[in-house]
C-alpha positions in Angstrom: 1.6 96.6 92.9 -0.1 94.6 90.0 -2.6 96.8 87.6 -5.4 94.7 86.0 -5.9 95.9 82.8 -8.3 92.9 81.8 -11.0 95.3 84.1 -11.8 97.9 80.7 -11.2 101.2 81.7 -8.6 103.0 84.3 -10.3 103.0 87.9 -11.9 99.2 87.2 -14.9 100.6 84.9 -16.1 97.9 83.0 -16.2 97.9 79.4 -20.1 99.0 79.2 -18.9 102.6 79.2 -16.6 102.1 75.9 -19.7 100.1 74.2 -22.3 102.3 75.5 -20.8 105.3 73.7 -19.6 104.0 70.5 -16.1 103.6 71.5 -13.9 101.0 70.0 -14.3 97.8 72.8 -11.2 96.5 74.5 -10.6 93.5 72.1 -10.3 96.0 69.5 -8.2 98.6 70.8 -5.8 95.7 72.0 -5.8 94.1 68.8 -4.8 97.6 67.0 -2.4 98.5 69.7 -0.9 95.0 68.9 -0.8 95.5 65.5 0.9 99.3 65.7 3.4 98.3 68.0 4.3 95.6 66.1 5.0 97.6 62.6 6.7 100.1 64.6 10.3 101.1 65.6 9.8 100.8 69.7 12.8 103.0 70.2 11.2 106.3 68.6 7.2 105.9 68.8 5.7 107.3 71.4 2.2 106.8 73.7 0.9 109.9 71.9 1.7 108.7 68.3 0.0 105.2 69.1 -3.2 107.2 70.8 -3.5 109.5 67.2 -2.6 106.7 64.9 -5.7 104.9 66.9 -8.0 107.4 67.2 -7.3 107.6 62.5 -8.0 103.8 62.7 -11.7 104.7 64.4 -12.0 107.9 63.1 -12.6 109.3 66.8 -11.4 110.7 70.2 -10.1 107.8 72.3 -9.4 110.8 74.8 -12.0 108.7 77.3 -9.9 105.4 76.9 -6.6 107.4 77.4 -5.4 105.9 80.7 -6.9 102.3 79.4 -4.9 102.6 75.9 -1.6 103.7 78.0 -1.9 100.6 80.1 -2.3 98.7 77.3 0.8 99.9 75.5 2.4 99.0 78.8 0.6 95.5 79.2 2.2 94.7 75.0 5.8 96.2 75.5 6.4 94.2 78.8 5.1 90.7 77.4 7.8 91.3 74.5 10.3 91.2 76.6 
């Protein structure tokens, strides 16, 4: 069953949530996420230690984009393969 994560948040909320409240949009979470991943060793990092090194990167709680960050991670990690 394909997931869209293109939609914003888990549940297809849109991204008007994330701007609404000061959260990091979903170009910029994606582009971090990218940019951890991609300085990391995949075989040790986990979901958790991408969500905290995020949520130091914009100095917030990205607990409300939890489920859209995981999909993300998911999303990047497949399309290395």
């Amino acid at each position: 069953m394909p997931v869209d994560f293109g939609s914003g948040l888990a549940g297809g909320l849109s991204s008007p949530l994330a701007q609404g409240s000061g959260l990091p949009s979903d170009t910029e979470l994606e582009a971090a996420v990218q940019d951890i991943l991609r300085n990391a060793d995949l075989n040790s990092i986990t979901k958790r230690e991408v969500r905290r090194t995020l949520e130091e990167q914009f100095g917030m709680d990205l607990t409300p984009r939890k489920a859209y960050i995981n999909g993300l991670i998911d999303k990047i990690l497949l399309n290395q393969m």
